[in-house]
N, C-alpha and C positions, 0 to 999 in steps of 0.2 A: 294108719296113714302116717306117711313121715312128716316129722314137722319141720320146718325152716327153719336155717338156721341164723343164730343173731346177725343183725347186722356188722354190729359193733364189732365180733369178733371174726379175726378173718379166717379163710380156708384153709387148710393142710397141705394142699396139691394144687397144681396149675388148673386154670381155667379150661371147660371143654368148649373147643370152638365146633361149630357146625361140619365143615368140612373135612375136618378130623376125626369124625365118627362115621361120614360115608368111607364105603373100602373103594378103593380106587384103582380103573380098568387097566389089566397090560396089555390086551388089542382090542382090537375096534374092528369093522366088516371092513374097510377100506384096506387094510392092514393085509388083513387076513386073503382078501379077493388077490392084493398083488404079490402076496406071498405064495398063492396058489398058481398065479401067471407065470411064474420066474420060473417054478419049476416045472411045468407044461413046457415052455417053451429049451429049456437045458442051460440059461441065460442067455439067450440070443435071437435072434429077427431072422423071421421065415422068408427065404430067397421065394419071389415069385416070377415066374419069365413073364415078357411082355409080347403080346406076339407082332410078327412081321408085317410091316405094310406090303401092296402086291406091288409088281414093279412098274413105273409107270403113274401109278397113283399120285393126287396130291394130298399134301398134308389138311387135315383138317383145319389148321389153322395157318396164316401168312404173317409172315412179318413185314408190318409197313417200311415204306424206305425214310429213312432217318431228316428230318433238317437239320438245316444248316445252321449252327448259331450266328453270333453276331462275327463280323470278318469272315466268310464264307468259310469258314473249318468247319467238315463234317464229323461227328461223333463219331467214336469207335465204335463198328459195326455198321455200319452204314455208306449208304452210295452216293455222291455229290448228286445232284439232278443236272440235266439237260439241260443246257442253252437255250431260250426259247429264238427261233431265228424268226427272222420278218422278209417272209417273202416279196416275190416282187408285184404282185398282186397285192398283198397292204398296202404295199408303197404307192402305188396309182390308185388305190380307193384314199388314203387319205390327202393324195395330192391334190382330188376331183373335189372333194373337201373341204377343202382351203381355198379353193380356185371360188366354187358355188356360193361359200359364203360371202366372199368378199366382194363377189360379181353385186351380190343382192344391199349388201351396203351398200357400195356406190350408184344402184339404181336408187334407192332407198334417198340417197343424198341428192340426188340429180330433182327426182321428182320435189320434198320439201323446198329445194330452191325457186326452182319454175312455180311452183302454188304461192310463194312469198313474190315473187314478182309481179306474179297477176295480179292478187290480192290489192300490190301497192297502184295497179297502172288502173283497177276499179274503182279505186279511193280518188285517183287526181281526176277520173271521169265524171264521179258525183261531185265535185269541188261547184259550187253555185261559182255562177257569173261576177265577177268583180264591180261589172257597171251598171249592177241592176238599183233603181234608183228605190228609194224608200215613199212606203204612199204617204201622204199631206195628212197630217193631224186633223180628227174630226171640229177640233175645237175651234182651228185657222181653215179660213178660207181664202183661194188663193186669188190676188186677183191682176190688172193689168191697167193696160192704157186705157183710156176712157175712146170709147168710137169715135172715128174717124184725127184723132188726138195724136201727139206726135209720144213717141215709145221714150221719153225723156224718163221714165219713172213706172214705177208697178205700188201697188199698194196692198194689202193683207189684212185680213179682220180675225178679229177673235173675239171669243164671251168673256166677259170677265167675272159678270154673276147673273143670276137671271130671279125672278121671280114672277107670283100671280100677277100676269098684266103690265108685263116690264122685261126691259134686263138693258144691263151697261156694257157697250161695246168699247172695242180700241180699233182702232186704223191706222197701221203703222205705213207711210210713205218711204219707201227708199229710190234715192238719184241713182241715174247711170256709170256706172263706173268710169267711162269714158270721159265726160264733162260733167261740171257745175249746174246748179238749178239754183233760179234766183228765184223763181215763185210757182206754185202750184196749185192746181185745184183737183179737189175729189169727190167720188160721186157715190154716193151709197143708197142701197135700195132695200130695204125690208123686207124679209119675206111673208105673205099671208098677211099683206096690208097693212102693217107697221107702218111707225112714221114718227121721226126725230124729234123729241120736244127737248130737248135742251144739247149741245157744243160747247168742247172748253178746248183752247188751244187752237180755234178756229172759227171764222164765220159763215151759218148758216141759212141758207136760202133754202124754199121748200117750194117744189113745184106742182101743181095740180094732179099729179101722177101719182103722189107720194114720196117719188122721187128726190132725197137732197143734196146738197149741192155743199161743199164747204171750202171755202177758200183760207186761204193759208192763215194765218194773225201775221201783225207786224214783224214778230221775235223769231218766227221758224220758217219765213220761207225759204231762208236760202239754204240747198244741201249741196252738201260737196260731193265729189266724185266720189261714188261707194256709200254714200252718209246716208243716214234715215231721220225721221221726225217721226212724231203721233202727234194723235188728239185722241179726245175722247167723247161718246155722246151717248144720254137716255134716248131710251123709244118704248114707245106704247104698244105692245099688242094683243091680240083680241087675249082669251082663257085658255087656249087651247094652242095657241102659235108657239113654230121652233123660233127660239132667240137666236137666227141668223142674216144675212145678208149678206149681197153682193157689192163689190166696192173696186172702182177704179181709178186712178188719176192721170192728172197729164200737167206737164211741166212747161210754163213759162218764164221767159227770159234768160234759155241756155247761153253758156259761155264757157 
């Protein structure tokens, strides 16, 4: 067995590389196949005829016709295209067209205006009445001349509070607008058997009826045309009674 040699000391002769002890090919099959071709053929391409189409025949393939690019220049080889013309039959379908549409707007416009008119002549039909008079407050009652009394004056009551077995009214007197009132008396009635126990701003008379009576005080008989006064007064009644009453006056000493 050969032994190694020293490191230390170097070799005699160059290095063997790998590469350089394979022997190395001068052809290869590729080489060799077109080497064998070349001379098969004597260096040259075998003429083959193509045969004849019959006459009359089309070709198996067409050549489409060309566009046009931009600015209507047609490409070498190719055919501009046809005009497309617009007969006179387009011309009458799209005139019928234009005609139909427009007919159907202004139907279209005709009718939305006649529906906004109705609409509005429905609206001034429902309008309520101007003169319809508003009803009397539950709370005021309305009242007037006392029977057979001269119409110098009207009078009006309201509650002011009520409670078990009671309640305080007001009786507003207003003059005629026409003339002056230099004194008056008013007549108030309870309803459901009432009956006045006390007047302020006025004196009270009470009649067997129930029925009372109140004449003016010194300081408010006189009303001027238009003008009003009050007074006011308790009354009793039973536990179960509305706190209302009817009330009339009548005016003396017009002028």
């Amino acid at each position: 067995m050969p032994t190694q040699p020293d490191p230390a000391e170097p070799g005699e002769g160059p290095a063997l590389e790998p590469i350089h002890v394979l022997r190395p090919r001068r052809t290869d099959a590729l080489a060799e196949l077109f080497r064998e071709w070349e001379e098969d053929t004597a260096g040259g391409y075998e003429t083959v005829a193509l045969p004849r189409s019959a006459p009359g025949a089309e070709d198996a393939t067409q050549e489409l016709p060309a566009v046009p690019g931009d600015g209507g220049t047609v490409p070498y080889g190719g055919a501009a295209p046809a005009p497309v013309a617009h007969s006179a039959g387009f011309r009458r379908t799209a005139l019928v067209v234009t005609v139909t549409a427009a007919a159907v707007l202004g139907f279209g416009g005709a009718l939305l205006l006649v529906e906004r008119d109705g609409g509005g002549s429905r609206a001034e039909a429902r309008e309520p009445a101007s003169d319809a008079k508003p009803s009397a407050s539950a709370s005021e009652a309305p009242g007037g001349a006392a029977p057979g009394a001269d119409a110098g004056c009207t009078a009006s009551f309201r509650t002011v509070s009520s409670w078990q077995g009671g309640f305080q009214g007001e009786v507003t007197v207003t003059g005629a607008p026409s003339a002056a009132v230099s004194a008056w008396t008013a007549t108030v009635v309870p309803a459901a058997g009432a009956r006045l126990t006390q007047v302020w701003d006025g004196t009270l008379s009470t009649g067997t009826d129930g029925s009372a009576t109140v004449v003016n005080a010194d300081w408010n008989g006189g009303i001027a045309p238009g003008g009003s006064v009050t007074f006011g007064f308790l009354a009793a009644t039973a536990s179960d009674a509305s706190p209302s009453a009817e009330v009339s006056c009548a005016a003396r000493g017009e002028s």
